[in-house]
Structure formats: structure tokens, C-alpha cells
N, C-alpha and C positions, 0 to 999 in steps of 0.2 A: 689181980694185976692185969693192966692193958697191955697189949702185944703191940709192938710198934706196927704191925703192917694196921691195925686198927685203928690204931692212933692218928694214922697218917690218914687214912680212911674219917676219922672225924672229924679233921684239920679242915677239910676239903668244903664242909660243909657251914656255909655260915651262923645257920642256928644252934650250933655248940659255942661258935664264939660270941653271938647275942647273948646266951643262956650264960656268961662269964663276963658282960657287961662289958665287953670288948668289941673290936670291927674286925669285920673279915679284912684280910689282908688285901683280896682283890678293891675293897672299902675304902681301904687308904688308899691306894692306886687313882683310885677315880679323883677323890677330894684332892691329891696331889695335883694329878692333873688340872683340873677344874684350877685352882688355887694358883696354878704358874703360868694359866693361861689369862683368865680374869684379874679380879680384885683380886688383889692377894694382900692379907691381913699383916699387920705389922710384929704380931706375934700368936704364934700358934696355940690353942684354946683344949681345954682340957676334953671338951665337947667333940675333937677334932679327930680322939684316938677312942675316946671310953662311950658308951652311952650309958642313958639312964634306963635300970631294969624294971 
């Protein structure tokens, strides 16, 4: 079993959420940005939240 102070410890680090075909959180932050600053698409793409492993 994971101990949450570990947990939170993994969180931190992007290559556990690559390793889950996910974005780091700080990931979305950026593309959000970038996306309300620029072109911003007319609807948001599955590409936007997941990557490919």
C-alpha cells in the first residue's frame, strides 16, 4: 500500500503521470495558458489532456 506522504511525493513529478498516459498538472497550466492567449481551438482535443505512451 502507498502512504500518502509518497503519493504526494509522486504527484510532484511528471514522469509518473507520463508513465499513466496523462499530463502533469503544471502541463495543463501551460497549454491553458498558451490556448487563452493565442489561437484558441473551438473545442478542446483529447490530445489536450492524455498523451500517447
Amino acid at each position: 500500500m502507498v502512504h500518502l506522504r509518497e503519493l504526494s511525493e509522486l504527484q510532484r513529478h511528471p514522469h509518473e503521470w507520463h508513465r499513466r498516459g496523462m499530463r502533469h498538472p503544471d502541463e495543463i497550466d501551460a497549454l491553458v495558458h498558451y490556448r487563452t492567449i493565442g489561437d484558441v481551438p473551438q473545442e478542446p482535443s483529447y490530445g489536450d489532456f492524455f498523451r500517447a505512451v
